[in-house]
C-alpha positions in Angstrom: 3.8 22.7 20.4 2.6 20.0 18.4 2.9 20.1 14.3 0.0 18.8 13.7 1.2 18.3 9.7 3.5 15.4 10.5 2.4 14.8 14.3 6.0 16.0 15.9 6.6 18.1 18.8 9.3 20.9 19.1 11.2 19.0 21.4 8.9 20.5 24.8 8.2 17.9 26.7 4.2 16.7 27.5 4.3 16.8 31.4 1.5 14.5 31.2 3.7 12.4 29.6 6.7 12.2 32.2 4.0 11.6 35.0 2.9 9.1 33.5 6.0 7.5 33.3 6.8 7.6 37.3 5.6 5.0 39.3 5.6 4.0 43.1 4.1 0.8 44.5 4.5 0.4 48.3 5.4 -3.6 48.5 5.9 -3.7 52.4 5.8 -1.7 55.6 7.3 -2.9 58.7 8.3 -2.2 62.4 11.9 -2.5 62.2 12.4 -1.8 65.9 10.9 -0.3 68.6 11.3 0.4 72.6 9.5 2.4 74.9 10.4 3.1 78.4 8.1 4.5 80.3 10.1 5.6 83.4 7.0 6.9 85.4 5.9 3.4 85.9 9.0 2.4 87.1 9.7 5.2 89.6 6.4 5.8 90.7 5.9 9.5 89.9 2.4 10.8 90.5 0.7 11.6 87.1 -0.6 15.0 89.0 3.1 16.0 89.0 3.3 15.7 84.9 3.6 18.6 82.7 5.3 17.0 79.6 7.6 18.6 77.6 7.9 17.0 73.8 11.4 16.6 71.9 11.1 15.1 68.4 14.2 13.5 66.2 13.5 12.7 63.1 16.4 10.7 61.1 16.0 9.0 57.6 18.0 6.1 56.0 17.1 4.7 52.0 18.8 2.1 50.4 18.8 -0.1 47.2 18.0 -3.7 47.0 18.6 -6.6 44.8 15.7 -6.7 42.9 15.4 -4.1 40.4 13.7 -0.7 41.2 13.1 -2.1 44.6 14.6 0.4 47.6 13.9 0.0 51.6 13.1 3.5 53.1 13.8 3.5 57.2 12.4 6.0 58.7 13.7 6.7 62.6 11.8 8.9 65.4 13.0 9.6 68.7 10.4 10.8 71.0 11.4 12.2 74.5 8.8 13.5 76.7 10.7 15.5 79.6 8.4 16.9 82.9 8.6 20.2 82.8 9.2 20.8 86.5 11.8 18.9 87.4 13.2 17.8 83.7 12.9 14.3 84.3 12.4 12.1 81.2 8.6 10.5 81.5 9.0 8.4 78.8 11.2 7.9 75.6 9.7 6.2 72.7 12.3 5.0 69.8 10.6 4.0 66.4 12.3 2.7 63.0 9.8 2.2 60.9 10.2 1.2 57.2 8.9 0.5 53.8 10.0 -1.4 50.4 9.3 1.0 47.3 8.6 0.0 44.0 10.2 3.3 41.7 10.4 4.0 38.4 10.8 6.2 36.1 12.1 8.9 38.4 15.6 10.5 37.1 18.7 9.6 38.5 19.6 13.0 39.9 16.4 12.8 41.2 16.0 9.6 43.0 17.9 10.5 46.2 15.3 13.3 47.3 12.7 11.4 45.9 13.2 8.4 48.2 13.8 10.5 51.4 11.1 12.9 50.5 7.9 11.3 49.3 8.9 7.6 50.4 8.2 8.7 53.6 5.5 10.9 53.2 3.5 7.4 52.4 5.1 5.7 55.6 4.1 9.0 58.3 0.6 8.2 59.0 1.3 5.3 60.0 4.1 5.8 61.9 1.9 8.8 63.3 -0.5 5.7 64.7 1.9 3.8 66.3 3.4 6.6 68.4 -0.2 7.5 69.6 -1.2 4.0 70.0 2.0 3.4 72.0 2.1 6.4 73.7 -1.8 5.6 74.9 -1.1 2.1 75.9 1.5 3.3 77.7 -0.4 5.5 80.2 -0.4 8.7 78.9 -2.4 10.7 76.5 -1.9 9.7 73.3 0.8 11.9 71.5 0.2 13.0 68.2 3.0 13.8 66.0 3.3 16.9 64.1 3.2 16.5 60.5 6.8 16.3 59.2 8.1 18.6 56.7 10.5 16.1 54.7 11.3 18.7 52.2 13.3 20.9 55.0 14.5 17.5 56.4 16.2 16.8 53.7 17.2 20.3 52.7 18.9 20.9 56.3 20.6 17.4 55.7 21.9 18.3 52.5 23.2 21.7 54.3 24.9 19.3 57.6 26.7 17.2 54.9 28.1 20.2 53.0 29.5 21.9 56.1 31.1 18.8 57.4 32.7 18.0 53.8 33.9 21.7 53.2 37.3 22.1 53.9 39.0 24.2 57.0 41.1 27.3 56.3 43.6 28.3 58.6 
């Protein structure tokens, strides 16, 4: 609440006001590698045979750079299509894709979910492209990805880490 006498507030903060203060530029985005092998080309199959079978990693990297308040986000897919009959791999598609963020104003404890949460929120649609484009000019329908839920990415990370660190009893 604000005293309006003297213009002071009773120390609740305006969460206009720490909105306000956050700030996100995308600077770049960039194909950091890709490779897609398409072994149905290559052996021949008949595309009557295909029933594809979709398997989709998802693998995150962030780190800072030099310039102040400037981090590079990688974000890493590996997309295995697998025929359903005989389990033999159709295609793999491998994807890093990445962006340079601009952040400020986010807090400290904060940053680390902030940059492998909404950094790549931003960078998915067009990673979401690529794979379809690829996928397409590959020969096959175009795949679209399912949208990502970053927020249980992370989360399940977080949980992996924690029961690799946590010490064995015997």
């Amino acid at each position: 609440m604000t005293d309006e006498a003297n213009g002071e507030t009773n120390g609740a903060a305006d969460p206009q006001q720490e909105q306000q203060g956050l700030r996100m530029n995308i600077l770049a985005q960039f194909t950091r590698d890709m490779s897609f092998e398409n072994n149905v080309a290559t052996k021949g199959v008949q595309t009557s045979d295909i029933q594809p079978e979709m398997q989709v990693q998802v693998s995150l990297d962030a780190k800072k750079r030099n310039a102040e308040h400037q981090y590079e986000v990688i974000t890493k897919f590996k997309i295995t299509a697998n025929n359903k009959s005989d389990g033999a791999t159709l295609y793999l598609l491998e994807l890093d894709y990445g962006g340079i963020f601009h952040v400020e104003g986010v807090p400290e404890d904060q940053l680390h979910p902030f940059l492998l949460i909404e950094c790549p929120r931003q960078l998915f649609p067009f990673v979401r492209r690529i794979v379809s484009d690829v996928t397409r000019d590959g020969g096959f329908p175009p795949f679209n990805l399912e949208i990502v839920d970053f927020v249980a990415l992370y989360r399940n990370e977080l949980a992996r880490r924690q029961q690799t660190e946590a010490p064995t009893t015997v």
